[in-house]
C-alpha positions in Angstrom: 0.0 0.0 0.0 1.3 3.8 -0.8 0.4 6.7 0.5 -1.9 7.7 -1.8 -4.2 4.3 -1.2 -3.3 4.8 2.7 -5.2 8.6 2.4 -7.8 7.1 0.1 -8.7 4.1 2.7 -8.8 6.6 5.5 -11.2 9.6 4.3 -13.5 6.7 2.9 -13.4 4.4 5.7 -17.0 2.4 5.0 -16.6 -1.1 4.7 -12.9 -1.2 5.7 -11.5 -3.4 8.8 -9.4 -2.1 11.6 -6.7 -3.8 10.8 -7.1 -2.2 7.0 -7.3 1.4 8.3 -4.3 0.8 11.0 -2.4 -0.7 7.9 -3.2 2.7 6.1 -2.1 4.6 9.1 1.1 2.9 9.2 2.3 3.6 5.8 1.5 7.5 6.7 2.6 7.5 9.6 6.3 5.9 8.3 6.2 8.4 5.9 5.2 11.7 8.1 6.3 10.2 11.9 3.1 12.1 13.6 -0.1 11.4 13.9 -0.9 15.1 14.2 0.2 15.5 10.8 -1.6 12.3 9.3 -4.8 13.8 11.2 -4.7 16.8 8.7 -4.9 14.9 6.1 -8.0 12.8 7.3 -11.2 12.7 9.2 -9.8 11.1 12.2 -8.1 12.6 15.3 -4.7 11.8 16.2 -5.5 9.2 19.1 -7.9 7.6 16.4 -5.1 7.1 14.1 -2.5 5.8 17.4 -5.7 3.3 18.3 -6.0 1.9 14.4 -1.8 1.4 14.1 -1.9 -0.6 17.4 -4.0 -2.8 15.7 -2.0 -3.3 12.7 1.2 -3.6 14.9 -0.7 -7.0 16.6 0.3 -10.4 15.3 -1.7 -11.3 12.7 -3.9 -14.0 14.4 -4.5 -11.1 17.1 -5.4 -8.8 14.4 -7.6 -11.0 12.9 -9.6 -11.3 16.0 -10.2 -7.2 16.4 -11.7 -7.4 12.5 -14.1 -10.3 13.6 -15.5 -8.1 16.4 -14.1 -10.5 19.2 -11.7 -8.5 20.4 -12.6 -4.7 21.3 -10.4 -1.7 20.6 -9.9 -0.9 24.2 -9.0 -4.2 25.0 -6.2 -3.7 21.8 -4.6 -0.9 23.5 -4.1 -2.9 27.1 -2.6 -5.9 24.6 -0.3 -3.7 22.6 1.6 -2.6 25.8 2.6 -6.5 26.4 5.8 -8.5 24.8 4.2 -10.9 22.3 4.1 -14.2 24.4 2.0 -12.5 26.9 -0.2 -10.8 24.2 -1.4 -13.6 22.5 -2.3 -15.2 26.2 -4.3 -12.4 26.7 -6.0 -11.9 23.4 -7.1 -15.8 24.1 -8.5 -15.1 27.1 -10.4 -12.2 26.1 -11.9 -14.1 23.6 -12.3 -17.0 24.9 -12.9 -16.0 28.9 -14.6 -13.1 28.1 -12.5 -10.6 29.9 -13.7 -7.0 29.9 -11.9 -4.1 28.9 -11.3 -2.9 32.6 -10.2 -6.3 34.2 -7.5 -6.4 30.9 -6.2 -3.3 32.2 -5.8 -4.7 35.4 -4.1 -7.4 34.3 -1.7 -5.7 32.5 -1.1 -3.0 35.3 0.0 -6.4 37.2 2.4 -7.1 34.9 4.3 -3.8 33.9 3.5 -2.3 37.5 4.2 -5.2 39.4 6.5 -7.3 37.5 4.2 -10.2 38.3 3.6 -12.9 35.4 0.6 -12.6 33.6 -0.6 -16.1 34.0 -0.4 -15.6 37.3 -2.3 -12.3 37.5 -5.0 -14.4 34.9 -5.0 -17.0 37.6 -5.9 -15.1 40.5 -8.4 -12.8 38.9 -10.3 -15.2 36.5 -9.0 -18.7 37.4 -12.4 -19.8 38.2 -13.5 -18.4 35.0 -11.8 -20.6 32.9 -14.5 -22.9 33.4 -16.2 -20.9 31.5 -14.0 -21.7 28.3 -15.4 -23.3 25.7 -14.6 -27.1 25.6 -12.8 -29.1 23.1 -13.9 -32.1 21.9 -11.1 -33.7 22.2 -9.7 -34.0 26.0 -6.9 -31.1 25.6 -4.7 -29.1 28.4 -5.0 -25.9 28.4 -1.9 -25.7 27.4 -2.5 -27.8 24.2 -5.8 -25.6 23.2 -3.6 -22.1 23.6 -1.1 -23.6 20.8 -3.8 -24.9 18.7 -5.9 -21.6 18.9 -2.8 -19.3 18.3 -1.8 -21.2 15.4 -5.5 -21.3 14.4 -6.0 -17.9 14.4 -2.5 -16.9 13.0 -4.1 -18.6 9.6 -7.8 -16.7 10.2 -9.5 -19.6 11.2 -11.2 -21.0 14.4 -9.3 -23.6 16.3 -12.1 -26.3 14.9 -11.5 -25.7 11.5 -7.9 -25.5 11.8 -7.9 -28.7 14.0 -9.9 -30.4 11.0 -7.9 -29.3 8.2 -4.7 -30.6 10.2 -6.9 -33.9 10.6 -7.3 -34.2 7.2 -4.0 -33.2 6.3 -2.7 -35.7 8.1 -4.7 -38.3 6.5 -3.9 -37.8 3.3 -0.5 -37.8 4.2 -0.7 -41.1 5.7 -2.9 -41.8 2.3 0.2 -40.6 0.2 2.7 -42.5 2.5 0.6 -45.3 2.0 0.4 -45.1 -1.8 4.7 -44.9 -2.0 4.9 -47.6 0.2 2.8 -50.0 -2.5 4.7 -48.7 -5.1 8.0 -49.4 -3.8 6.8 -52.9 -3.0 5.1 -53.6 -6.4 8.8 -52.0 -8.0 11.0 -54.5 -6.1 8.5 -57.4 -7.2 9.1 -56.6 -10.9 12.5 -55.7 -10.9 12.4 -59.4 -9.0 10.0 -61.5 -11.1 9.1 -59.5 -13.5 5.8 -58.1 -15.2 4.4 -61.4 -16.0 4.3 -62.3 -12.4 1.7 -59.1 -11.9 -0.4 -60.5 -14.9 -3.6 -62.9 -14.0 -3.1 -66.1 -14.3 -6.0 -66.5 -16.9 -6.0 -70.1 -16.6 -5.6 -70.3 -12.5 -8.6 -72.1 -11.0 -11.2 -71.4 -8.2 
């Protein structure tokens, strides 16, 4: 994106997704290095235009999750102020525990304030609200769902389409392993008997 789309995304802003109009802030604001400046260019205030950029400046899967509406603007500004493990653990457990833009705050005050982990700070302010996560079908640590929903959402999809494309990826990988393996058997059988010996014995008996 140049400048020129970046200016045209932001004074016609229907239609586009956060992570589109912070992308168009950050090509401006790369090129100009204020946001006062970018704002007289657009319709949009200057802390309009620092809220949009966080979001472009999120991992991807993050981002992805403020353009489906799961994942608020205030809570974006709370996540951008963490190092990236700790961002995605919080993005997850916005989404997925429901965490509201004031207790995010204080979760992330815990951290930078504090110097306290943020699993910890999770633990002791929601813990029992984990229960409230949705369940996996298959019996999954916690531990095991966080990977599979990062890596879910860093490809824009939900952990149970990701989990079944991975399913079926794997078998037709097994398929494909499968297929080489026959091959290699039927090979070493010619290169051993021959092609006759693959023929039908047209005159064998039942």
């Amino acid at each position: 994106m140049d400048c020129e789309k970046a200016k045209e995304y932001l004074n016609v802003p229907v239609h586009r997704k956060p992570s589109q109009l912070g992308e168009a802030v950050d090509v401006l604001y790369r090129e100009l290095d204020n946001y006062d400046a970018i704002a007289m260019q657009v319709p949009f205030s200057a802390a309009r235009l620092s809220q949009w950029r966080r979001v472009f400046l999120l991992p991807v899967g993050i981002r992805w999750q403020v353009d489906e509406g799961k994942i608020c603007i205030g809570h974006v500004r709370q996540i951008s102020r963490l190092q990236e493990d700790d961002q995605w653990l919080l993005a997850f457990s916005i989404v997925e525990a429901k965490i509201s833009v004031k207790d995010s705050k204080a979760a992330v005050d815990g951290v930078i304030k504090r110097g306290r982990k943020l699993r910890d700070v999770l633990h002791d302010m929601i813990g029992i609200r984990f229960d409230q996560v949705k369940p996996l079908l298959l019996p999954f640590t916690f531990e095991e769902s966080f990977k599979i929903t990062c890596a879910a959402w860093s490809k824009k999809l939900q952990w149970a389409d990701f989990s079944l494309k991975a399913i079926e990826e794997a078998i037709r990988l097994d398929a494909d392993q499968m297929i080489g393996e026959l091959a290699s058997i039927v090979d070493k059988w010619r290169s051993k008997c021959g092609d006759a010996a693959l023929k039908p014995d047209s005159g064998a008996k039942f």
